[in-house]
C-alpha positions in Angstrom: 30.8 6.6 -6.0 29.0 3.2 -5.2 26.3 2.4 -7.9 25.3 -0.8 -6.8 21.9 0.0 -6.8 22.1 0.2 -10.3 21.0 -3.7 -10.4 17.8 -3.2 -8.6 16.3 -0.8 -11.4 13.5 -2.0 -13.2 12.1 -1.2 -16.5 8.4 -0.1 -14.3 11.1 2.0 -12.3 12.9 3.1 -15.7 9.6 4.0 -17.1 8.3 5.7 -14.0 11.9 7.6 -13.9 10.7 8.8 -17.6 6.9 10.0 -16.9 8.3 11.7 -13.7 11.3 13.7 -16.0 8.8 14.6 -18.5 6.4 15.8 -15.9 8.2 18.6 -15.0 8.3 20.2 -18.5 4.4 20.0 -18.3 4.5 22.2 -15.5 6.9 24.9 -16.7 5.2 25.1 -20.0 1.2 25.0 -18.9 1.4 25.2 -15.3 -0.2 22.7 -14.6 1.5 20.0 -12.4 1.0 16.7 -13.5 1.8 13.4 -11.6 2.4 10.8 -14.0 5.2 9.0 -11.9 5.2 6.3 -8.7 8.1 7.1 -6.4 11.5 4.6 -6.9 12.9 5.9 -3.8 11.4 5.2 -0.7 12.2 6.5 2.5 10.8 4.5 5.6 10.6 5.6 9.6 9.5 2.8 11.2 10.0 4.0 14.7 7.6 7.1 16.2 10.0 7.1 19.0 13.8 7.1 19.7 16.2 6.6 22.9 18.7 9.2 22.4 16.9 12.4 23.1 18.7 14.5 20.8 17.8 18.1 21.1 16.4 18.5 17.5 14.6 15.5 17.9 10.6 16.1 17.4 9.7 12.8 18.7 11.8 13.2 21.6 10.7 16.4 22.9 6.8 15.9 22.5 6.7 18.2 19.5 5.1 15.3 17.7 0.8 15.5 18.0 0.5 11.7 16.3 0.8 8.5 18.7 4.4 7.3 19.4 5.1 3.4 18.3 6.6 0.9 15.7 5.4 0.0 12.6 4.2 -3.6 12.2 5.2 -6.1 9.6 1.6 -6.0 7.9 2.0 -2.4 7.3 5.3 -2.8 5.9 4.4 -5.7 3.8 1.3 -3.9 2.5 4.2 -1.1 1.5 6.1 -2.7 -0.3 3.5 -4.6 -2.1 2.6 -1.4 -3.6 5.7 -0.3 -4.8 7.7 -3.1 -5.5 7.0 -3.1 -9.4 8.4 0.3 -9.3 10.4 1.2 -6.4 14.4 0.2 -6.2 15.9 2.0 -3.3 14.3 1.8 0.6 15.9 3.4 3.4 15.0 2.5 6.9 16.1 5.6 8.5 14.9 9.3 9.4 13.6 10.7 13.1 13.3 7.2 15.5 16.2 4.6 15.5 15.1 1.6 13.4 16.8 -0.3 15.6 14.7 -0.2 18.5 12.6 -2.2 16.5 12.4 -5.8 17.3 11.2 -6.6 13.8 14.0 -4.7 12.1 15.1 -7.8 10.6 12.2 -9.1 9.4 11.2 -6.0 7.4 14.9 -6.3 5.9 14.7 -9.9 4.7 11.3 -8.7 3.3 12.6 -6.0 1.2 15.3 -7.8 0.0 13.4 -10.2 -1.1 10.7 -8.0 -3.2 14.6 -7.4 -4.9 14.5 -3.7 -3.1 18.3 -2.1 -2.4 18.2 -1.6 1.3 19.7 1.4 3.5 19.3 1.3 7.3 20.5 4.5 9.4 20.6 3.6 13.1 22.2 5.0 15.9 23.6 1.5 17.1 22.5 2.5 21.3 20.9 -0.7 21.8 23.3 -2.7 19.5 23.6 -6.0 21.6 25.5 -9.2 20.1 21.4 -10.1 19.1 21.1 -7.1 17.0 24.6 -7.7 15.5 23.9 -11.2 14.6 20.7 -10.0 13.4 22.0 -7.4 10.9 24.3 -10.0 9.6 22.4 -12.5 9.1 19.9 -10.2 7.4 22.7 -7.5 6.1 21.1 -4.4 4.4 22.8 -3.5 0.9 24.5 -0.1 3.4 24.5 0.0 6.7 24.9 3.8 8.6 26.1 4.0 11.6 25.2 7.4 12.8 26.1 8.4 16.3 27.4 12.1 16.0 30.9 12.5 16.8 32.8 10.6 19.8 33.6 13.9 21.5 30.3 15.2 21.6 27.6 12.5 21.4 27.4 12.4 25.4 26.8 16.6 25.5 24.8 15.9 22.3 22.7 13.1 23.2 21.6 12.4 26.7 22.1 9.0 28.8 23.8 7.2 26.0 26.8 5.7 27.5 29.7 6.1 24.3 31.7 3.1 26.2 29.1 0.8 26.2 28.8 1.3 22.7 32.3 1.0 21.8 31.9 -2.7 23.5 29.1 -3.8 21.6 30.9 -2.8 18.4 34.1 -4.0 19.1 
C-alpha cells in the first residue's frame, strides 16, 4: 500500500479529519446531522464530454441535461483556493477524459503547487508525444491509465483504434 499522500496532510486537514469523525456520533446519538468538516478529498471532472463512447457513458449518450465542455483554469484556480488549507488529495478523473483537455497541465502544475497530491485517470485516446511530454514535465503524484482491457476495449469502446494507442505509448 502507497501512503505517499501522507506528506500532503495538513493540521486544517487533520483537524477537519477530526470535526468530520466526531460528526457522525452527533447524528447517531440526536439525529441530527451536523457538518462540521471541509472535504480533504477532492474529486474533479474537468471534462463534460469524452471521445470513447463507452456504453455506460452518460455524457456520451445524451443522458446528461447540463451543457457539454471543459472546465477553465479560473474555475479551477477558484477551487482550489478554497480548499487548499484543508484539502490533500485531488483526482482529475471520473465521466470525461481529462485528457482531452488542453489545459490539463496547467491545472496539474497548479495543484501541485497549492502542495495538493494529484491523481489523473485518463483513457490515454489522444495521448500524442505533446500530451506525453506534457504529463512529464508536469507529472501527477499517480497517473491511471484506464483503457478497459486489450481484448475488449474495441467491442467496448467505439472508434478507438487499440494500435494507435499502443504507438503513442510505446
Amino acid at each position: 500500500m502507497n501512503l505517499s499522500y501522507i506528506n500532503y496532510i495538513t493540521p486544517g486537514c487533520v483537524l477537519y479529519l477530526i470535526l468530520v469523525g466526531l460528526s457522525y456520533p452527533f447524528l447517531v446519538v440526536l439525529w441530527k446531522p451536523k457538518d462540521w468538516g471541509q472535504p480533504v478529498i477532492l474529486f474533479i471532472e474537468p471534462a463534460k464530454r469524452c471521445n470513447f463512447q463507452c456504453p455506460e457513458s452518460q455524457s456520451c449518450f445524451g443522458a446528461l441535461t447540463r451543457k457539454l465542455g471543459y472546465m477553465i483554469f479560473e474555475d479551477f484556480k477558484k477551487i482550489i483556493y478554497e480548499i487548499r488549507e484543508h484539502a490533500f488529495y485531488i483526482k482529475i478523473y471520473l465521466q470525461g477524459g481529462p485528457n482531452l483537455i488542453k489545459e490539463l497541465f496547467r491545472l496539474l502544475a497548479y495543484a501541485r503547487e497549492n502542495k495538493l497530491f494529484t491523481v489523473v485517470s485518463i483513457n490515454g485516446s489522444v495521448l500524442k508525444k505533446w500530451t506525453f511530454d506534457g504529463i512529464l514535465e508536469n507529472a501527477p503524484h499517480k497517473l491511471i491509465f484506464s483503457i478497459n482491457g486489450l481484448d475488449m476495449c474495441h467491442n467496448f469502446t467505439k472508434d478507438v483504434r487499440i494500435n494507435s494507442l499502443r504507438s503513442e505509448v510505446n
